[in-house]
N, C-alpha and C positions, 0 to 999 in steps of 0.2 A: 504494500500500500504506500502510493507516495503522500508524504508528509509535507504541504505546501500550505502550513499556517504562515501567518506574517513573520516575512523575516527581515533582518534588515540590507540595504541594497547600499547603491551611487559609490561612496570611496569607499567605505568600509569592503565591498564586495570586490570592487578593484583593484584596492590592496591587498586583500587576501588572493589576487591574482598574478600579482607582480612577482616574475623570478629575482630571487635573490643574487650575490654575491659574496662567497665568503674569503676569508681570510688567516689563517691559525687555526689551533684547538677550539677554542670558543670564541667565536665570531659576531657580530651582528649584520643580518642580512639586508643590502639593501638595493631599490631597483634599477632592473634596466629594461630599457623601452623595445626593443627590436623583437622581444617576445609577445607582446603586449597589442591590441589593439586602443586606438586612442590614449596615447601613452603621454607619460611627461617629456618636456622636454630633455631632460636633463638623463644622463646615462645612470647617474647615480642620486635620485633623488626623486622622490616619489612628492609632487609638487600639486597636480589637479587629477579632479577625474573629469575626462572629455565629455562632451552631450553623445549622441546616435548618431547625430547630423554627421558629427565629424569622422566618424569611422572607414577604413577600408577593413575587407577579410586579412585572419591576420594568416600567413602561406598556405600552405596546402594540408585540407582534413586528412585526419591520421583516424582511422576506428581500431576498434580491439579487436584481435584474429582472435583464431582459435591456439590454444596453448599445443604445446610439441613433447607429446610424451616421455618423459624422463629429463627433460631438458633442465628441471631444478636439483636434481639427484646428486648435484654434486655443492651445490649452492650452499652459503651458509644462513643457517637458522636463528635467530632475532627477534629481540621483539625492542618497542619503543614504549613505555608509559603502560603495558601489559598489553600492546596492540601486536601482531607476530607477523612476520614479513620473513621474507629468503633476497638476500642478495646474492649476486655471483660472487664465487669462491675466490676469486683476488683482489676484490674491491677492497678498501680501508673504510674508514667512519672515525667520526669524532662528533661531539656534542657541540651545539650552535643553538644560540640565538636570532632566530629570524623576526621577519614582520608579521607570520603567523603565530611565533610564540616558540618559545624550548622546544630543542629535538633533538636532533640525531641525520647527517649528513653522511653519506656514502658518496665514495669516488673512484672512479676507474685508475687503474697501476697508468695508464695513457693519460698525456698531456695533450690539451687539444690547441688550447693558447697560452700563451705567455703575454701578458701586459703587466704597467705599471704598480696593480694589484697584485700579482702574482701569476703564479699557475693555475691554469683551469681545466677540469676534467669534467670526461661524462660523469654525470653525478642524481643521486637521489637522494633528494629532503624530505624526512619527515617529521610532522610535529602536530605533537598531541598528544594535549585537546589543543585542538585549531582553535586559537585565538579567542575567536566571538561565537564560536558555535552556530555557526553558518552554514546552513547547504545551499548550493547557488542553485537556480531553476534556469536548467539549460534553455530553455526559449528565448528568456531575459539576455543571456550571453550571446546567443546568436543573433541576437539584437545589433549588438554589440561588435557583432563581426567576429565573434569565437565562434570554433568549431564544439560543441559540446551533447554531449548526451547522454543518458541515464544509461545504467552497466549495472550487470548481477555480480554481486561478491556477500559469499557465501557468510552468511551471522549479518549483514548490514541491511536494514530497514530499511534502507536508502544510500544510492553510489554514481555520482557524475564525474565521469569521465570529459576534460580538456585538453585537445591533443591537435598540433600542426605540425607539418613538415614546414621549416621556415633558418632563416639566416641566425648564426648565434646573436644574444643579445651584444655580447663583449664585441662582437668581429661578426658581421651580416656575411663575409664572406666564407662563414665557418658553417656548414648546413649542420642542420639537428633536428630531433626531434623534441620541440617544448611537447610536457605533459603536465597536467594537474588529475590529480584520483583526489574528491573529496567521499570519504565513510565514514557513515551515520550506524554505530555498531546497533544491533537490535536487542543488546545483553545491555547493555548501559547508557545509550546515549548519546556517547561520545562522539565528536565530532574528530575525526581526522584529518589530514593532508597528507600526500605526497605529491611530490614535484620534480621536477629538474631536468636535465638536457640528455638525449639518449642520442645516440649514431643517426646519422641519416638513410633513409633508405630500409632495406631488406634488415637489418643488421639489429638497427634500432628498434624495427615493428617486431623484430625478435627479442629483443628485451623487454617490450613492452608487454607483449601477446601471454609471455612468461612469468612475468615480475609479476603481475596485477593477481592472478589466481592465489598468489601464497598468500593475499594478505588477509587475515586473521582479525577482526577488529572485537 
């Protein structure tokens, strides 16, 4: 049953849309626009939230495939905040502060760019409880010119999927796939996120196709 009592929307719902940027052990995450539809100006600074008027589509819809038999079997086992997820088996992680709130960042052994920040890898954020306890209503985003739509995950009363093939936020010349999973557990309530930049192409829609099934909320 979807759950679409009043929820709150404009920046609060665009911030909890904006990919982060980390930096160290404990970080604070902050945005950048090239993932984003109707973004701020600013590479690093989350400044307005744009009207509809303004919007283009933000790259090309990414949907969730079917997962590939055994393909987490080697993967390691995880949870955030008692929420349980599998990453691949040579990723790293470290605890972060985002704009959604405490988590837990995973990154790929591959660097994908190097700027004045640092190094940046494929990577997956999660954190939770999601800030404001927010489920977005994918119509509302496609508004918005996101690619978004509702997805079954197993224990969640509620699961929207945000996913584009698009230029990295840091480097547009960098392709990726941005994703957002928001999960509404149906044991407690809790509002989750995950997020972050996966491979372009076949590569990514394989981490992605894969990654989303483990998660546990």
């Amino acid at each position: 049953m979807r759950n679409r009592n009043a929820r709150t929307r404009s920046i609060v719902l665009l911030a909890g849309l904006m990919v982060g940027l980390t930096a160290g052990t404990t970080a604070t995450a902050v945005a950048g626009p090239a993932s984003v539809a109707c973004s701020a100006p600013s590479a690093h600074v989350l400044s307005q939230a744009a009207a509809p008027s303004d919007c283009d589509p933000v790259g090309t819809p990414v949907t969730l495939g079917k997962p590939t038999p055994g393909a987490t079997a080697n993967w390691q086992k995880t949870k955030t905040n008692g929420v349980g997820y599998k990453i691949p088996a040579q990723w790293t992680g470290h605890k972060i502060v985002g704009d959604g709130g405490k988590g837990h960042e995973w990154e790929s052994p591959k660097v994908i760019i190097s700027d004045e920040f640092g190094d940046l890898h494929w990577r997956i954020l999660v954190q939770s409880p999601f800030v404001d306890q927010t489920m977005p209503d994918p119509e509302e985003l496609n508004e918005l010119g996101y690619y978004a739509s509702y997805i079954e995950v197993d224990g969640a009363s509620e699961a929207v999927l945000v996913a584009a093939q698009t230029g990295h936020w840091a480097d547009p010349s960098v392709k990726t796939i941005d994703f957002q999973v928001f999960v509404e557990s149906e044991r407690t309530g809790v509002v989750t996120r995950f997020m972050g930049e996966l491979p372009p192409g076949k590569r990514g829609q394989f981490l992605l196709n894969n990654f989303v099934p483990t998660i546990k909320p």
